[in-house]
Backbone bond lengths (Angstrom), bond angles and torsions (degrees), N, CA, C in turn:
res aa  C-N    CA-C-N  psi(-1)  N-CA   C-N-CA  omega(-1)  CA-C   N-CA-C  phi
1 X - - - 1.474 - - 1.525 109.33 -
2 X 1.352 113.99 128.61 1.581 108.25 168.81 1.076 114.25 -33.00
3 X 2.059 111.40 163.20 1.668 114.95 161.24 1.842 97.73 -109.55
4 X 1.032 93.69 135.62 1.215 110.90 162.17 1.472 135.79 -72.38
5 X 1.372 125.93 147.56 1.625 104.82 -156.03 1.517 101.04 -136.19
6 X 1.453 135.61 90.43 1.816 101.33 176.61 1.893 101.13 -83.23
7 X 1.045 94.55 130.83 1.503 84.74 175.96 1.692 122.20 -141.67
8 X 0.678 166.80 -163.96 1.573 176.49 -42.64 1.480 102.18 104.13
9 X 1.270 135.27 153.69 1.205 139.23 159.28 1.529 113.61 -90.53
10 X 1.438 119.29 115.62 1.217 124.37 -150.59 1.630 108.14 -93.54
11 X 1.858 124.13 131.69 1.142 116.30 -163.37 1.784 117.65 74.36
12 X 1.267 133.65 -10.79 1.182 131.69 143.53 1.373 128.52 -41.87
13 X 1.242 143.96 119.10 1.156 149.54 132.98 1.437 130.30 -107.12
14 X 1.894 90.96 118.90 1.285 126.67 177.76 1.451 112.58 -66.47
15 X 1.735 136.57 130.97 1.095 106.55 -174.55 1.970 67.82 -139.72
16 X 1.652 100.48 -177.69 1.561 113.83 158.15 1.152 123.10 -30.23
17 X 1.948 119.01 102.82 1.593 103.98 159.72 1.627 97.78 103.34
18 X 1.472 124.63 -29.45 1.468 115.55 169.68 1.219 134.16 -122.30
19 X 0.980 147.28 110.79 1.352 146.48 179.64 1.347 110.41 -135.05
20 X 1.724 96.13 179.13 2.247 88.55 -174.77 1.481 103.06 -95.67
21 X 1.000 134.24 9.48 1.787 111.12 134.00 1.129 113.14 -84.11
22 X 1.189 168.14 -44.69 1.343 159.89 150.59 1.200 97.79 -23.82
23 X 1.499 148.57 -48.53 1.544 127.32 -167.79 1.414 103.41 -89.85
24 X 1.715 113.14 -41.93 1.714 99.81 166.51 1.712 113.40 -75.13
25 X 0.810 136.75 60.27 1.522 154.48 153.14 1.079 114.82 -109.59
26 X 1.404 104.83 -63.78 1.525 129.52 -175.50 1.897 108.45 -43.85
27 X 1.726 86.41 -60.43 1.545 99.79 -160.79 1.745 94.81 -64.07
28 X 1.950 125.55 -50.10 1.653 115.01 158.85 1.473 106.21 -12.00
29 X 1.979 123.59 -75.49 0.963 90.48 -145.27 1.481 140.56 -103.63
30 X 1.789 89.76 12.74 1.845 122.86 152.42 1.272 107.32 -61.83
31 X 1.493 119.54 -5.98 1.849 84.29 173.84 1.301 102.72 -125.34
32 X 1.342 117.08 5.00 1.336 116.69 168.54 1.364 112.71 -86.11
33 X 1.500 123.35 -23.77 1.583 118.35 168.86 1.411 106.44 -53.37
34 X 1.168 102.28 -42.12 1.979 111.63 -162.73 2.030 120.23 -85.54
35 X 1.621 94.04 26.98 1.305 102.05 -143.35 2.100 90.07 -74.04
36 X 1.487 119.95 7.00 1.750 115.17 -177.77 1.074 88.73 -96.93
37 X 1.094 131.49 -37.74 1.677 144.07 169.55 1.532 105.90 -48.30
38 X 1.160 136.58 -47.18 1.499 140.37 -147.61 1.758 91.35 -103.19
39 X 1.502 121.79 -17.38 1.191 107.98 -177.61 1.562 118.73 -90.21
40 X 1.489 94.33 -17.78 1.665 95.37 -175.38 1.672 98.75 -103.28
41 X 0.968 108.60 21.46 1.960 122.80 172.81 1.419 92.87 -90.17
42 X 1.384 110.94 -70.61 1.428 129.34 -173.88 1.514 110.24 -52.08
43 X 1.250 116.98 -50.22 1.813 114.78 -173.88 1.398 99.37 -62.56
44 X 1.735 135.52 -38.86 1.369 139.96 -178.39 1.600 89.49 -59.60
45 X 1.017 114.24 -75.26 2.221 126.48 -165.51 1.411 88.32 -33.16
46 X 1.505 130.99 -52.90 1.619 131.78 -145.29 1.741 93.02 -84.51
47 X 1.498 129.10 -42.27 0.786 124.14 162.89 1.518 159.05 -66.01
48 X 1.343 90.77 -39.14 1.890 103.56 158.14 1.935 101.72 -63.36
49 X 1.384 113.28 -51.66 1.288 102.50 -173.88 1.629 123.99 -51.35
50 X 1.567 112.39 -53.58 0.899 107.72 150.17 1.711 144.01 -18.15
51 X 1.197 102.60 -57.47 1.592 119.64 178.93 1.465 98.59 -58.20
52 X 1.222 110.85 -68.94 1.630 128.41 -166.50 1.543 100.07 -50.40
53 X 1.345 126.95 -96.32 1.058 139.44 -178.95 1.677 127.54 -67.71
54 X 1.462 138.17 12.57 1.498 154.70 -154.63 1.560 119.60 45.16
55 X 1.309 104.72 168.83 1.427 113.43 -170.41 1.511 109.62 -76.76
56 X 1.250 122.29 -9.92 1.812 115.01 159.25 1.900 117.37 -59.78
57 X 1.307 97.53 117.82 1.396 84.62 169.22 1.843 112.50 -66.03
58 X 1.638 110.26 -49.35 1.258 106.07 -164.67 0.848 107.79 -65.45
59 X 1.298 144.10 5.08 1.333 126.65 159.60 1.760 127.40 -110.86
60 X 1.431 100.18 4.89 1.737 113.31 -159.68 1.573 82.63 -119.43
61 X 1.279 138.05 108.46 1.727 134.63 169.24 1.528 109.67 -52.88
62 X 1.537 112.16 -70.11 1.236 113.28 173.74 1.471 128.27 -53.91
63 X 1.056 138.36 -54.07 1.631 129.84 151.64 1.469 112.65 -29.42
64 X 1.639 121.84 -51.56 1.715 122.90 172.33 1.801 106.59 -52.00
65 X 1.328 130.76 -51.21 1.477 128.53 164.84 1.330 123.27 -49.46
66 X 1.175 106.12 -49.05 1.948 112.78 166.38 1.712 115.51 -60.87
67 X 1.453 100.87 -22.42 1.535 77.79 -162.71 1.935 95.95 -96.46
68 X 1.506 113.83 -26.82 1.145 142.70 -167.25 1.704 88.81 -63.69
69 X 1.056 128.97 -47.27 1.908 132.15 -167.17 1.382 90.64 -84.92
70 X 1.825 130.15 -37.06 1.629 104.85 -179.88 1.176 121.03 -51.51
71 X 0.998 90.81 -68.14 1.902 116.57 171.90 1.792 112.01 -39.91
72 X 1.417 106.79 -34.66 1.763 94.53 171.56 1.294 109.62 -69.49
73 X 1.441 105.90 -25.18 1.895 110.96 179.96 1.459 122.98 -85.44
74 X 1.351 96.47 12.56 1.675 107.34 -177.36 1.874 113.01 54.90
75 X 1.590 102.71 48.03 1.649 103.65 173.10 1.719 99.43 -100.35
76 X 1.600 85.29 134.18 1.657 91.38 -176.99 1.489 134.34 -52.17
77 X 0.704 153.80 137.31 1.723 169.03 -110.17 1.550 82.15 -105.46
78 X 1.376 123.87 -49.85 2.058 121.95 -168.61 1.337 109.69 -72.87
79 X 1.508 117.92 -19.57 1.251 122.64 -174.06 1.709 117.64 -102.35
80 X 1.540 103.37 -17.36 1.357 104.31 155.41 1.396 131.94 -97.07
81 X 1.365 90.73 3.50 2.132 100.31 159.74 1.538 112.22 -85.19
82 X 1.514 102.56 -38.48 1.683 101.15 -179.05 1.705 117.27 -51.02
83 X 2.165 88.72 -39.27 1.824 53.96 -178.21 1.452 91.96 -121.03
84 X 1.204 134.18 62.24 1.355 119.79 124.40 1.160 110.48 -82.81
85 X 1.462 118.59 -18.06 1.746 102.11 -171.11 1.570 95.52 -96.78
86 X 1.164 121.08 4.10 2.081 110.58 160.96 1.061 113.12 -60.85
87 X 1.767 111.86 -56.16 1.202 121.73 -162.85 1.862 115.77 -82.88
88 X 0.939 120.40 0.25 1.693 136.00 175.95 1.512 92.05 -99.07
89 X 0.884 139.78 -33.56 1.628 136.51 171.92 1.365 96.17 112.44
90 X 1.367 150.50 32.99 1.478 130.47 -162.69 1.920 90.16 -120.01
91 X 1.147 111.84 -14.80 1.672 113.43 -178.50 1.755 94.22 -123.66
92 X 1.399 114.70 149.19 1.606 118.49 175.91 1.428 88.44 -85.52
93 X 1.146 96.74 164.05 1.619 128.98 -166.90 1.550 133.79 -157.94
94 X 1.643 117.59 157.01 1.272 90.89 162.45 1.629 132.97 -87.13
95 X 1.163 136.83 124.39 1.540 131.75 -178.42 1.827 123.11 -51.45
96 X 1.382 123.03 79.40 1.040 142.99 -130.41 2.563 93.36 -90.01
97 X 0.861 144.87 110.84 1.124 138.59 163.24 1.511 117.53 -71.44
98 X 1.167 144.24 149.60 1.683 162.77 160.30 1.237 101.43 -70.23
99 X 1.344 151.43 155.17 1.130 153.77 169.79 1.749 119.71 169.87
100 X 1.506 101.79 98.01 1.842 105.31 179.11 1.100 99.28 -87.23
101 X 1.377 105.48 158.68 1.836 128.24 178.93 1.646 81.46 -144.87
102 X 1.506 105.38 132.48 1.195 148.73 149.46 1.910 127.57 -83.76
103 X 1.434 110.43 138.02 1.535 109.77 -178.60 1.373 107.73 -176.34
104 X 1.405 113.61 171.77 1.335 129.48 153.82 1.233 124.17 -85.95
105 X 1.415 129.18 145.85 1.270 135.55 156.77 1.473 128.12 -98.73
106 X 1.058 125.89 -149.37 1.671 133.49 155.95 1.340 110.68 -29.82
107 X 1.350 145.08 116.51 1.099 156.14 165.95 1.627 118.56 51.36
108 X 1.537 90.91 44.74 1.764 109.42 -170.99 1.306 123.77 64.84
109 X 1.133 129.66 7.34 1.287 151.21 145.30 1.695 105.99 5.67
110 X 1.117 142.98 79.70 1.748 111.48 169.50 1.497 121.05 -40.54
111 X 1.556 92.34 156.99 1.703 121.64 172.58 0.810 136.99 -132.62
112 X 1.402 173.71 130.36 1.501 157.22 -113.75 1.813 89.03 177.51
113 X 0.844 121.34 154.42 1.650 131.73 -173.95 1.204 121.95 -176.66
114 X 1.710 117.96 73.72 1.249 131.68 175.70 1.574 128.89 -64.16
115 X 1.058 133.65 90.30 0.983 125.05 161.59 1.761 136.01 -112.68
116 X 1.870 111.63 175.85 1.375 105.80 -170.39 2.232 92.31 -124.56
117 X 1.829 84.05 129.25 1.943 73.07 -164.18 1.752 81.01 -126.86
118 X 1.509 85.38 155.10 1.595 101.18 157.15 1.264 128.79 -95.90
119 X 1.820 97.76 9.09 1.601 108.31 -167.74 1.754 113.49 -162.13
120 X 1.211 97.36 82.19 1.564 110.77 -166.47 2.041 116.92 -27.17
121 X 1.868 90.63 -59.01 1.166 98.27 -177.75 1.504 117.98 -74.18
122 X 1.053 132.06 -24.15 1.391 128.18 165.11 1.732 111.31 -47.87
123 X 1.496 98.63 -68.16 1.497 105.04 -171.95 1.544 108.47 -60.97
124 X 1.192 121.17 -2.78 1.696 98.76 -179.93 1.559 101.21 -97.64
125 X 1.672 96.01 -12.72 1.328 83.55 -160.13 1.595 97.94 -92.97
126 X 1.092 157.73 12.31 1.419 174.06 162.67 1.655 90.46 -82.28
127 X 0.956 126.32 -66.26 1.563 132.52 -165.00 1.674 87.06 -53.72
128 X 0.975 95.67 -90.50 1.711 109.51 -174.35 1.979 108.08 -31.63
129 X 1.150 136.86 -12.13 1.381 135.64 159.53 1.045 100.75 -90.81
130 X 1.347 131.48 -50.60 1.460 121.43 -163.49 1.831 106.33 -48.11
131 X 1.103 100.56 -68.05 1.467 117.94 167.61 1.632 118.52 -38.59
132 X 1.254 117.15 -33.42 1.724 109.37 176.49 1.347 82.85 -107.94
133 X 1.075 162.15 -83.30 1.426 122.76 -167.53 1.487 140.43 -8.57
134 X 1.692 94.99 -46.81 1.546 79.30 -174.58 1.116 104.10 -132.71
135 X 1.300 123.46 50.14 1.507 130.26 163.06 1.507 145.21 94.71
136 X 1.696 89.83 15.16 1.612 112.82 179.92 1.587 102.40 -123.90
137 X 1.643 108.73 -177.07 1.274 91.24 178.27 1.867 96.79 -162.14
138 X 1.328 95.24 135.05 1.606 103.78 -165.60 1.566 108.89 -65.40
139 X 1.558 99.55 141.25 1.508 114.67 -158.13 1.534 83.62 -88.44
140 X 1.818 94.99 -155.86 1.652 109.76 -167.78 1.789 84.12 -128.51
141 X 1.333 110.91 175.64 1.457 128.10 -158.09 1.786 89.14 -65.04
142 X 1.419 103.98 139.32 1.958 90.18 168.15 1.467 99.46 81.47
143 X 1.284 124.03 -7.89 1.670 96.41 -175.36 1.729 116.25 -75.04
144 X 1.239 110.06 -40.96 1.357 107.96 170.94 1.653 114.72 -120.01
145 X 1.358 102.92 11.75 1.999 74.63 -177.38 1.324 109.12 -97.52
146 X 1.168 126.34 42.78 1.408 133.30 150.33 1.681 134.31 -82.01
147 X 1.888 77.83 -7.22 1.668 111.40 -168.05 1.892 97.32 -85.47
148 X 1.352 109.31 -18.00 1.340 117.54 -164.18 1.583 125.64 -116.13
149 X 1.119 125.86 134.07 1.914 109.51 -177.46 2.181 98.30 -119.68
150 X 1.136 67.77 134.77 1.420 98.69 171.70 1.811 116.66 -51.43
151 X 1.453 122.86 92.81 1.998 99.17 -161.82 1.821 73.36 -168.91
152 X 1.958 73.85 -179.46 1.736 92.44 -171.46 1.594 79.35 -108.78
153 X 1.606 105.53 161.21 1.275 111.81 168.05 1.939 99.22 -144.78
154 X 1.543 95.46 138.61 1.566 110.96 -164.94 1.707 95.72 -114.58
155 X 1.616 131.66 129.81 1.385 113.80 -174.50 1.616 77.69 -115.46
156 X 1.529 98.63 154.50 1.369 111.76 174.05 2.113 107.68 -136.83
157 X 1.093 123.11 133.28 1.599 132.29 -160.13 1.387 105.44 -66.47
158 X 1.578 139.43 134.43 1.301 143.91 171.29 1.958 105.13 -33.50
159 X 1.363 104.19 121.22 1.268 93.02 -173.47 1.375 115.74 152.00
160 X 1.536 97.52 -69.39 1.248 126.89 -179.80 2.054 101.70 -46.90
161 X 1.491 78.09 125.77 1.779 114.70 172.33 1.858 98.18 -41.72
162 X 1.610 115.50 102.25 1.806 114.46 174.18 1.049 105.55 -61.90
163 X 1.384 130.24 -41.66 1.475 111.67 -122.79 2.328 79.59 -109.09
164 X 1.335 115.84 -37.98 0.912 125.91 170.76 1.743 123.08 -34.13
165 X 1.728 97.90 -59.13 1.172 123.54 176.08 1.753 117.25 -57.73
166 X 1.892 114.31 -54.09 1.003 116.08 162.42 1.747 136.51 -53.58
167 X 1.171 103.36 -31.30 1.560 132.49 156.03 1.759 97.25 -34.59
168 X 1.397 90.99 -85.11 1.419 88.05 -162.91 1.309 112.05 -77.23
169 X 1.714 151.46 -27.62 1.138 132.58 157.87 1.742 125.37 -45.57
170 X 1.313 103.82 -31.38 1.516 99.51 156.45 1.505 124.89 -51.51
171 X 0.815 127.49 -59.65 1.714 168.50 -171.24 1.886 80.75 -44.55
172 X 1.626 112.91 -63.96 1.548 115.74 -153.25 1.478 104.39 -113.94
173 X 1.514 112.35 35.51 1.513 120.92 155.67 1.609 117.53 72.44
174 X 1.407 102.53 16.98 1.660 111.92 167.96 1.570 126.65 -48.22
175 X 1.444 133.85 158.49 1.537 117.39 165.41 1.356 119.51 -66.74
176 X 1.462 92.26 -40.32 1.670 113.99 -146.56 1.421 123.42 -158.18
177 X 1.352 131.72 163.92 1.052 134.47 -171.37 1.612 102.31 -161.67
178 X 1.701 95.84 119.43 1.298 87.52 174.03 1.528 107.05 -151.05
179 X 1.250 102.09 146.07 1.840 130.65 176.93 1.168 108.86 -69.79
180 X 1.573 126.92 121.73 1.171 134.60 175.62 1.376 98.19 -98.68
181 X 1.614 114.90 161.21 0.829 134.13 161.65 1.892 134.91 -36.17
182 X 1.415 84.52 -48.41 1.986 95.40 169.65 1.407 103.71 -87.06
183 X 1.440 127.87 1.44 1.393 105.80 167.12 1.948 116.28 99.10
184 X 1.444 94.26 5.35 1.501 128.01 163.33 1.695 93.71 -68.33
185 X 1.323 98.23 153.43 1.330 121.65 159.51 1.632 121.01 -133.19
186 X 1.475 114.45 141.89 1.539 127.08 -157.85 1.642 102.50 -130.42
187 X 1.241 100.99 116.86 1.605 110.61 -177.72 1.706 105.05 -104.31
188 X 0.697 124.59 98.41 1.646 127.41 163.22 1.739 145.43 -74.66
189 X 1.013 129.87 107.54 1.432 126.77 -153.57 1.483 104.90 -118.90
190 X 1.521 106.06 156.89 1.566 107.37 140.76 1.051 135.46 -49.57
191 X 1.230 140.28 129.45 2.200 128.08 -153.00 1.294 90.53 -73.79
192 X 1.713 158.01 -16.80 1.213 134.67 -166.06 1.906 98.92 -130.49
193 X 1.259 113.12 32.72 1.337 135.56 -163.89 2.013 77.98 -116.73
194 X 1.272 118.73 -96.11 1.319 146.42 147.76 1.762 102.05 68.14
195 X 1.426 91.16 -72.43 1.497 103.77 -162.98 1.486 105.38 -81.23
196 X 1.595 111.60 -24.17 1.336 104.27 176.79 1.368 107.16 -69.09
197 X 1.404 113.97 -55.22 1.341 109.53 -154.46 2.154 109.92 -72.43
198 X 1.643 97.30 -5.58 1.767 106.33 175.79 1.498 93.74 -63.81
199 X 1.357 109.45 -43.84 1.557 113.06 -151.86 1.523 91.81 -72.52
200 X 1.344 143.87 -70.08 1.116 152.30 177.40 1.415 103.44 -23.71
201 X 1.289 133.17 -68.00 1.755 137.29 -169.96 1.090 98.57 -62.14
202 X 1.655 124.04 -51.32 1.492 114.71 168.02 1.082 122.01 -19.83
203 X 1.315 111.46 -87.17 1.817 132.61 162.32 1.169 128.59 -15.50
204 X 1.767 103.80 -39.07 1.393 104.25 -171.19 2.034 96.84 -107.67
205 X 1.128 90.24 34.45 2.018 92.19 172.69 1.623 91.96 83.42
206 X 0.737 177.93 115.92 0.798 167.60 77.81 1.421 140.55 -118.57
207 X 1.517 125.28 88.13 1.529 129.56 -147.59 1.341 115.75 -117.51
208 X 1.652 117.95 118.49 1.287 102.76 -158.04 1.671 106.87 -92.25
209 X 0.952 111.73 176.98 1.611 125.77 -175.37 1.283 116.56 -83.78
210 X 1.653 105.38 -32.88 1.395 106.42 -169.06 1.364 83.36 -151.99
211 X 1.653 122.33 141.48 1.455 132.21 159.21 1.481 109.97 -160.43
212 X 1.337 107.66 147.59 1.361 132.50 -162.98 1.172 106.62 -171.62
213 X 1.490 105.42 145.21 1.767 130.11 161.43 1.502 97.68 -78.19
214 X 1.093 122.67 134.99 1.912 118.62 -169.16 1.431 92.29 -151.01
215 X 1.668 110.09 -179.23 1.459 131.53 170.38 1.631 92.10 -116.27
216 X 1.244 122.88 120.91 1.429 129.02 178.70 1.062 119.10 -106.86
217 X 1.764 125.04 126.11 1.091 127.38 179.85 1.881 106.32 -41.34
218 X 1.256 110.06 154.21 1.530 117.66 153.96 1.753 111.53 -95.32
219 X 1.052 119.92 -30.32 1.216 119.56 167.41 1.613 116.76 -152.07
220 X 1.013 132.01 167.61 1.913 131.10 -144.88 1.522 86.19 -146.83
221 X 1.643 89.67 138.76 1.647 103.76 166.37 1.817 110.12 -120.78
222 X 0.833 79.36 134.11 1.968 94.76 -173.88 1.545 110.38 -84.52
223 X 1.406 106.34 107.04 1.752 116.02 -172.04 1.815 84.62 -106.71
224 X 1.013 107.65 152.55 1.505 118.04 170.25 1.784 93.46 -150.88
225 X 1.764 99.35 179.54 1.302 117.92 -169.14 1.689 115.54 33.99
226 X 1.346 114.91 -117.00 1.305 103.82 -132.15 2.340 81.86 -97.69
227 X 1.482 107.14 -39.93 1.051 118.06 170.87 2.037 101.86 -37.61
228 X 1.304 111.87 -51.41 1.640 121.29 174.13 1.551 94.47 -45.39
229 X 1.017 125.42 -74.20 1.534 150.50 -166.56 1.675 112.99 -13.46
230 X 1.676 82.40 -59.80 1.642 116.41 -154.93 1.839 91.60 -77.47
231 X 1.350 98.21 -54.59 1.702 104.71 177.52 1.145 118.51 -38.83
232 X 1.668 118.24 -50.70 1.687 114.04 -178.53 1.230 112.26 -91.72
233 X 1.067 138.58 24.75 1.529 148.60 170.45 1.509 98.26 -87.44
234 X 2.016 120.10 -47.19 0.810 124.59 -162.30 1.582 109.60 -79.79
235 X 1.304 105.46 -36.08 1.681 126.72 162.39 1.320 109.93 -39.30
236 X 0.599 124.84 -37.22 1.673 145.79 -139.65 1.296 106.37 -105.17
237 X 1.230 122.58 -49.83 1.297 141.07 173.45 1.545 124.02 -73.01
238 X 1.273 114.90 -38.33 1.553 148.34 176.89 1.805 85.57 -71.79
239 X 1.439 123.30 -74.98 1.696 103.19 178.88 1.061 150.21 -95.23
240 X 1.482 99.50 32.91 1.112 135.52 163.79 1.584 132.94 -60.35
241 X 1.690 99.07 -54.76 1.035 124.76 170.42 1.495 123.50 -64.57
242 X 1.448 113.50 130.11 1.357 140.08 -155.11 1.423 100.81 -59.19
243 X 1.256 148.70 -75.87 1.329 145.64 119.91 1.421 115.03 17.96
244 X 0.671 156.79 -87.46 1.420 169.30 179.78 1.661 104.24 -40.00
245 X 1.938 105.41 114.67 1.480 122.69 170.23 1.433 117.64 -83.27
246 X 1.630 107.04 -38.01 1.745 99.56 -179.55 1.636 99.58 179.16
247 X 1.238 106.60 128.76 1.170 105.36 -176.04 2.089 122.07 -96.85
248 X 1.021 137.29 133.87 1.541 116.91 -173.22 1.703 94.72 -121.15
249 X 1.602 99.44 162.22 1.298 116.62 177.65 1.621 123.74 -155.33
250 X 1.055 113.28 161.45 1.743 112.93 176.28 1.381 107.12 -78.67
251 X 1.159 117.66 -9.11 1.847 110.84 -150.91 1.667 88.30 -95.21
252 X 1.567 100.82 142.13 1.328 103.70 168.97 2.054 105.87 -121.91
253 X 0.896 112.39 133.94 1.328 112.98 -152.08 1.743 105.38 -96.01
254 X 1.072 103.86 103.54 1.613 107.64 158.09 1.853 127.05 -84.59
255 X 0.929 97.17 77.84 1.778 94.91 179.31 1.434 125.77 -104.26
């Protein structure tokens, strides 16, 4: 049986104006600007998965997460058959590769930079400017994703009922549950656990604000002012790029 955790985020400091609902807000409403962007992310995710694992969701987990996040984004039902049927071989397609790049940012900051390419050397080499442009510099395989764990993460708004919430993430096979500091609540999963246990809190009232299968810091470094500045420029730049599915980091940005 899971352990359960109430905890504080340890070494955090909360000051005026920032906290981690304020940055998961923030980050909501960066990806909702980018939402033509997020669809041809998603048709790649629906498609490599496909290939890899077959065009059944109920039986392929990862294709069930890809297809489960289109559909939260309101992508049409014809357009998430197309490319499951790219990636099953029944529609031609493009032949899409997996490929992380690792680095530092702003004051060594980790970086993680997942992407799906049709062209190895192009995309590293875009990655690799982005990064000396603006002041970090791309690691080697393993340099930081040890910094990161593999899980679903569910955000829920200062407010929200603990003991209620923990109740039922127990109940629907969660890791963890933990109390932030501003009074946020953090549901944590196995990454192919995720959708069950969304659907379950759903059910039981409970709707989160923000959810995703992610790479999660193990521990966060706090950039503020202009050092903040320089970091999301670099952010910025990193998901920008056409190539590029989602980028993760330790840095939590005070600007």
């Amino acid at each position: 049986m899971p352990v359960f955790q109430r905890h504080n985020r340890i070494g955090k400091v909360i000051v005026a104006g920032h906290s981690k609902w304020a940055n998961i807000k923030h980050k909501k409403a960066a990806t909702d600007a980018k939402r033509g962007k997020i669809f041809t992310r998603l048709i790649k995710e629906i498609t490599v998965a496909a290939r890899m694992g077959g065009g059944d969701a109920g039986s392929n987990p990862r294709l069930r997460l890809a297809v489960d996040k289109a559909f939260d984004q309101n992508m049409p039902k014809d357009t998430v058959e197309r490319a499951i049927k790219r990636g099953s071989g029944d529609l031609e397609g493009v032949n899409y590769e997996e490929v992380r790049y690792e680095g530092y940012g702003i004051n060594g900051a980790a970086i993680m930079v997942d992407c799906l390419t049709d062209n190895k050397t192009r995309t590293v080499a875009d990655v690799r400017h982005a990064f000396t442009k603006h002041g970090g510099n791309l690691g080697t395989d393993g340099s930081v994703a040890f910094q990161f764990a593999h899980c679903g993460q569910l955000m829920f708004p200062p407010g929200t009922d603990e003991n209620r919430l923990m109740e039922s993430a127990l109940e629907s096979g969660a890791d963890d549950v933990i109390s932030n500091e501003d009074g946020s609540l953090e549901v944590v999963t196995p990454p192919y656990e995720f959708s069950a246990v969304k659907a379950a809190l759903e059910q039981a009232g409970f709707k989160p604000e923000f959810a995703e299968v992610t790479m999660k810091p193990q521990n966060e470094t706090e950039l503020m002012g202009e050092d903040g500045v320089r970091m999301q420029k670099l952010l910025d730049a990193l998901e920008n790029l056409d190539d590029v599915q989602a980028v993760y980091t330790t840095a939590i940005l005070t600007i």
